[in-house]
N, C-alpha and C positions, 0 to 999 in steps of 0.2 A: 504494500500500500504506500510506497512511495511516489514523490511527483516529480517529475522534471520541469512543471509550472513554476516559473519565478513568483514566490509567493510576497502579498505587499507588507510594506515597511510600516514601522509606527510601534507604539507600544499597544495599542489597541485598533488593531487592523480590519476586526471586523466592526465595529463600535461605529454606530451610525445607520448601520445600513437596515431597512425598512424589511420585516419577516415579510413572507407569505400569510396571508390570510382565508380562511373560510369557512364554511359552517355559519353558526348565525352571529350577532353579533357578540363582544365578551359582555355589555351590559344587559343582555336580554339571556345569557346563557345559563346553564345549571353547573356544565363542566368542562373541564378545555381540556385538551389532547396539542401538547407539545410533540412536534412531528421533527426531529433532525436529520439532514440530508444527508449524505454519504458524498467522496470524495469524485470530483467532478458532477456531481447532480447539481440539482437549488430546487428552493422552494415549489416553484411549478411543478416539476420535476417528480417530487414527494405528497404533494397536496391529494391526487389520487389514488396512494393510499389512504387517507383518512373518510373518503368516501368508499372504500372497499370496504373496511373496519365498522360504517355506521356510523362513523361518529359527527357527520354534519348536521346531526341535532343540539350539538354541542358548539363551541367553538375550537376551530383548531389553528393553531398557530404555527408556522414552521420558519423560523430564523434562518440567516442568509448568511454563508462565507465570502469573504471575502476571496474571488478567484475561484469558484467553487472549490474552497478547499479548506477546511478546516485547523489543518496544522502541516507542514511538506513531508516528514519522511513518519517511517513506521510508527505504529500504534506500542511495539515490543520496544523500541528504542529507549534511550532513557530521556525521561521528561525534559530535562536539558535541552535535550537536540531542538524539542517542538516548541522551545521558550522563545518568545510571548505570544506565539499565534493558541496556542494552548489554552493561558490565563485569558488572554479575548473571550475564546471560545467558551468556553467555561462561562463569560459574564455574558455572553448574549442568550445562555439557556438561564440563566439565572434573571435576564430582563425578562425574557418570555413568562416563567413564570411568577415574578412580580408584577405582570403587565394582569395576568388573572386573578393574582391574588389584590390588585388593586380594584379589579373590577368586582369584590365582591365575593368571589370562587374559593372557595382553601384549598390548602395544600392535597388537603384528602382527595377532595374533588378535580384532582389535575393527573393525567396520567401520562407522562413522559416515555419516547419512544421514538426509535431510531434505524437506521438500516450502516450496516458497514461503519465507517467512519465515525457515522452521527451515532453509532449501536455504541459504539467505543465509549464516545464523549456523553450521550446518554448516562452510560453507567459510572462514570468516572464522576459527575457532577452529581449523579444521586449518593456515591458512597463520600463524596467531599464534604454533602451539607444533608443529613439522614435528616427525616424526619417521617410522620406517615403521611406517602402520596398517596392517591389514588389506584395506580401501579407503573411499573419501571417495565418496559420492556426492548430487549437489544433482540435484534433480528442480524445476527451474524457477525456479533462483537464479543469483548471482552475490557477486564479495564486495561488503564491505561498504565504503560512503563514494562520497564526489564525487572523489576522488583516483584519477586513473585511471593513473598510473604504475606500471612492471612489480615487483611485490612483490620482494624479495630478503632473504635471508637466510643468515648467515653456520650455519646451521645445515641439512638437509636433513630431503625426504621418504622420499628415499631409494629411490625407484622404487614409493612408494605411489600405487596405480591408484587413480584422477581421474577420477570420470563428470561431467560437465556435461551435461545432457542439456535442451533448450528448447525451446518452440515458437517461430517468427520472427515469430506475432503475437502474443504475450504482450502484453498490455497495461500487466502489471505490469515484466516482465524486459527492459528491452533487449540485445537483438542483441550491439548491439558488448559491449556490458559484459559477455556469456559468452564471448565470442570476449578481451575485454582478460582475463577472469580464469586462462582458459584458458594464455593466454601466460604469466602469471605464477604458476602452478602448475606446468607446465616448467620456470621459471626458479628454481622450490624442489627441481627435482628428482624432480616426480611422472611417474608415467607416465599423459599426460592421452588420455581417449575422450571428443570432444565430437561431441554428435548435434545438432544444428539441425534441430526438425523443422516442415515449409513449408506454412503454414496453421493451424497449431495455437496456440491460446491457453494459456492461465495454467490447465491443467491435468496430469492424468498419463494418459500412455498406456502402452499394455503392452510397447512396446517400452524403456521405461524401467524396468517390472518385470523384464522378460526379462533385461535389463543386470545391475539390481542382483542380480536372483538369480544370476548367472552369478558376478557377485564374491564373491557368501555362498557358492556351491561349492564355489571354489575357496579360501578362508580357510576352509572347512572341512576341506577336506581335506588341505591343511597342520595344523590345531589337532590332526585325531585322526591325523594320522601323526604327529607331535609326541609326541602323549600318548602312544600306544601304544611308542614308544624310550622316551621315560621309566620307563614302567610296566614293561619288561624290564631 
């Protein structure tokens, strides 16, 4: 997963740039679905998934790299190498979801989710900053760095559902690195669903839509039972 794109300058490279939008609007919504691209995609790009998933009853948001590219060389490398397109990256999934939590929406009710690159960054920014989402799910990721020790934090996810979901011939994802990330999203407190699927490449299959939409369901139907006590 590296790039031979000259990636741009600045300490915040991606910082500025306008997400993808759809679904309804965030102040009319019940729950939002953070959508992260993968490396060379963007937002347009990814937004149809979220209408595959269901979830344009909701709002869904999908944030923009800079370059289509979220950080230049490997996800395995050490954090260093991908510094500061990284920490960018990191605060424009973190605007996304203060841009729901401003409109209203909690953490619970937000379910962050990613393909390849964005599967990476995804999981990286849910074990950076735990708390309970709605659910976390990486479609062909792992976290991030060459530090393969089990994450810990004196902080919790709190029993937020954890999809890992892989092919075991990803060319991009190793094996063990979704089976190490796995352990250490238990060890946050998630409630981890890892699929390993046998023969499958650096792609998405519908059994990983079928997954994710089953998590948008069910954080839906938490959000408008939610809403509905309040609004009484």
């Amino acid at each position: 997963m590296s790039s031979n794109v000259d990636m741009p300058s600045g300490s915040d490279p991606h910082g500025g740039l306008a997400p993808g939008r759809a679904g309804v609007p965030l102040a009319d919504a019940s729950f939002a679905l953070v959508l992260m691209h993968g490396r060379g995609d963007s937002p347009e790009g990814l937004l149809p998934l979220g209408r595959a998933v269901g979830a344009f009853d909701g709002a869904v948001i999908a944030p923009r790299a800079a370059g289509n590219s979220w950080y230049p060389h490997r996800f395995l490398d050490p954090v260093s190498m991908n510094a500061p397109w990284l920490a960018s990256a990191l605060s424009a999934v973190a605007r996304a979801v203060q841009s729901a939590v401003d409109a209203g929406i909690p953490a619970e009710h937000i379910v962050l989710a990613g393909f390849s690159q964005g599967a990476c960054l995804t999981l990286e920014y849910a074990a950076q900053t735990p708390q309970r989402y709605g659910g976390v799910a990486a479609l062909a990721g792992a976290l991030i760095g060459d530090d393969r020790e089990i994450r810990h934090d004196a902080r919790s996810l709190e029993g937020t559902p954890v999809l890992l979901a892989c092919g075991n011939a990803d060319m991009h994802i190793p094996e063990s690195h979704v089976r190490d990330s796995a352990l250490s999203f238990a060890a946050l407190g998630a409630v981890v669903d890892m699929r390993i699927y046998p023969g499958i490449g650096h792609t998405v299959i519908a059994d990983q839509l079928d997954a994710l939409r089953s998590m948008i369901d069910q954080v839906r139907e938490r959000a408008n039972t939610s809403r509905a006590l309040r609004d009484h």
